[in-house]
C-alpha positions, 0 to 999 in steps of 0.5 A: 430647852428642858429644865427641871430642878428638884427640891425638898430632899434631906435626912428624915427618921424612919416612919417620917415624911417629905415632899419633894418638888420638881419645878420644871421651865423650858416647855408647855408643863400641862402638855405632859406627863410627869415622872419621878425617879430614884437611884439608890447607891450600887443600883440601877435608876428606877421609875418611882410614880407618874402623872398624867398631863392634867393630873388626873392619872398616878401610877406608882412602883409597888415598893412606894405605892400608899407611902408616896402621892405624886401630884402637879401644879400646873399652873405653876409648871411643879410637881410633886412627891408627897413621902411618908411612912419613910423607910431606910431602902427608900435612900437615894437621890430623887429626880423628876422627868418629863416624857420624851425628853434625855433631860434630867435635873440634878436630883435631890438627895433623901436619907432615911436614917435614925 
């Protein structure tokens, strides 16, 4: 069974930074590509970047792209979501996703806000 279980989310300034994680169980992580998804309040859920099953690929939503670094461990079956340069309209609840699977985690909540 698919588990995924996102962390690292809080309130952060404007201009600041986090790295959520995405700590995944259930499945061979190394055999899949990754994402990350986030759903601001009043809006659809959005794709936010991908990595390939090595790592080797990212691909980012124009909004987050040179602000986000998305990476892997797959040694350690987690994913990451580096942020920086953190603005308010990237407010919402951040989950992680594995190709070919409904499963979703909880999602962990970022607030960006002076």
């Amino acid at each position: 069974q698919v588990q995924l279980v996102e962390s690292g989310g809080g309130l952060v300034q404007p201009g600041g930074s986090l790295r959520l994680s995405c700590a995944a169980s259930g499945f061979t992580f190394s055999n899949y590509y990754m994402g990350w998804f986030r759903q601001a309040p009043g809006k659809e859920r959005e794709l936010v970047a991908t990595i390939s099953s090595g790592g080797a690929w990212t691909s980012y939503a124009l909004s987050v792209k040179g602000r986000f670094t998305i990476s892997r461990d797959n040694a350690k079956a987690t994913m990451y979501l580096q942020m920086s340069s953190l603005k308010p309209d990237d407010t919402a609840v951040y989950y992680c996703k594995r190709t070919g699977s409904d499963q979703w985690g909880q999602g962990t909540r970022v607030t960006v806000s002076s």
